[in-house]
C-alpha positions, 0 to 999 in steps of 0.5 A: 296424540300425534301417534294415535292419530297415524294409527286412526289414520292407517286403520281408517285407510284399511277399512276404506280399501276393504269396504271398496274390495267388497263393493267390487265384489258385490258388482261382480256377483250381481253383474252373475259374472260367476255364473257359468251357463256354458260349458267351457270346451278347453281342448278344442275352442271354436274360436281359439279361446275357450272364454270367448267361446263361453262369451258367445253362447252366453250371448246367444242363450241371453238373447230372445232372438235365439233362444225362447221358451214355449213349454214351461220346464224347458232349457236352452242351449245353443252352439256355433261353427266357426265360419272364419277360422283364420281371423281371431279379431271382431267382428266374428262370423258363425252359424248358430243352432240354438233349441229349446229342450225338455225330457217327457216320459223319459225321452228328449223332445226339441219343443223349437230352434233355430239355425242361421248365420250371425256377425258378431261384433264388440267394441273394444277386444281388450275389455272384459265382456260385456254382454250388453254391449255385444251387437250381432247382424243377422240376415233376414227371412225370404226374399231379403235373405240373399241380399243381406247375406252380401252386405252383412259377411265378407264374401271370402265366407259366402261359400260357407253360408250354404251350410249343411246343419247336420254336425250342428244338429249333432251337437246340439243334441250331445249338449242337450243329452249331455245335460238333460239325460243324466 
C-alpha cells in the first residue's frame, strides 16, 4: 500500500509540472511573444542587438503615436537610427520614420507617416521585454520643439537631431517594397 502511494505521489507531482509547462506555454502564446512583425536585421543591428532592435520597432508599430491607419487594407512599418551608437544601455535615442503603406493599381503609395527624435527608456535591462512597460519621450510640435529637445536628449547628441531623413526615407521605402511588392 505504502508503494502504491509513492507511485500515486510521483505521478501526481508529473502531472502538476506538465499542467504548470503548459500554463506558461499558454501566457507565452497570448502575451504573442512568438509572433514576429519585425524583421530581425542579424548582420547589422542598429543597437547592437538584433532582439532589442526587433523590441524597438515593435514598439513603435505598437503604438498609435507612430503608427496609425487612414485607409483600410494598409500596413505599417517603421525603422530608426541610432543617435548614440556608443552607449549600449537605456535610455536609448533614435530618429524614427514610421508610415502607413498600401499598393494601389500595382503601385506603392504612403497614405501618412512620420519622422521625429525619441528616448526610449526601460525599467529594468536584464528582464525580458515587455512592451507595456517601454516608456518613450518625444519632443513636441512648434515653438516647444527646441526647448524639449534641450531637457529630453543629452546635449552630446544635439548635433544629431538636425537630421537629414533622406537614408531613412530610403529605408523605410526597402522595407515596405520589400514586403508589400512581392
Amino acid at each position: 500500500m505504502l508503494r502504491l502511494n509513492k507511485i500515486m505521489n510521483k505521478k501526481n507531482i508529473l502531472i502538476l509540472i506538465i499542467c504548470v509547462l503548459l500554463g506558461i506555454l499558454f501566457f507565452v502564446w497570448q502575451k504573442g511573444i512568438f509572433k514576429s512583425k519585425a524583421v530581425l536585421n542579424t548582420e547589422n543591428p542598429i543597437l547592437g542587438n538584433a532582439s532589442l532592435d526587433k523590441v524597438v520597432t515593435d514598439f513603435l508599430l505598437s503604438k498609435q503615436e507612430f503608427s496609425w491607419k487612414t485607409g483600410e487594407g494598409s500596413t505599417n512599418f517603421c525603422v530608426f537610427e541610432n543617435l548614440n551608437p556608443k552607449s549600449e544601455l537605456f535610455p536609448i535615442y533614435i530618429w524614427i520614420r514610421c508610415g502607413e503603406f498600401k499598393v494601389i493599381s500595382g503601385e506603392l503609395k504612403e497614405l501618412s507617416g512620420t519622422s521625429l527624435p525619441l528616448k526610449i527608456d526601460y525599467p529594468n535591462e536584464l528582464s525580458y521585454y515587455d512592451l507595456s512597460k517601454i516608456t518613450f519621450e518625444a519632443p513636441r510640435d512648434g515653438s516647444l520643439y527646441d526647448k524639449d529637445i534641450k531637457v529630453i536628449f543629452p546635449e552630446s547628441i544635439w548635433p544629431r537631431l538636425n537630421h537629414d531623413g533622406t537614408y531613412l526615407n530610403q529605408k523605410i521605402l526597402e522595407v515596405a517594397k520589400k514586403s508589400l511588392l512581392k
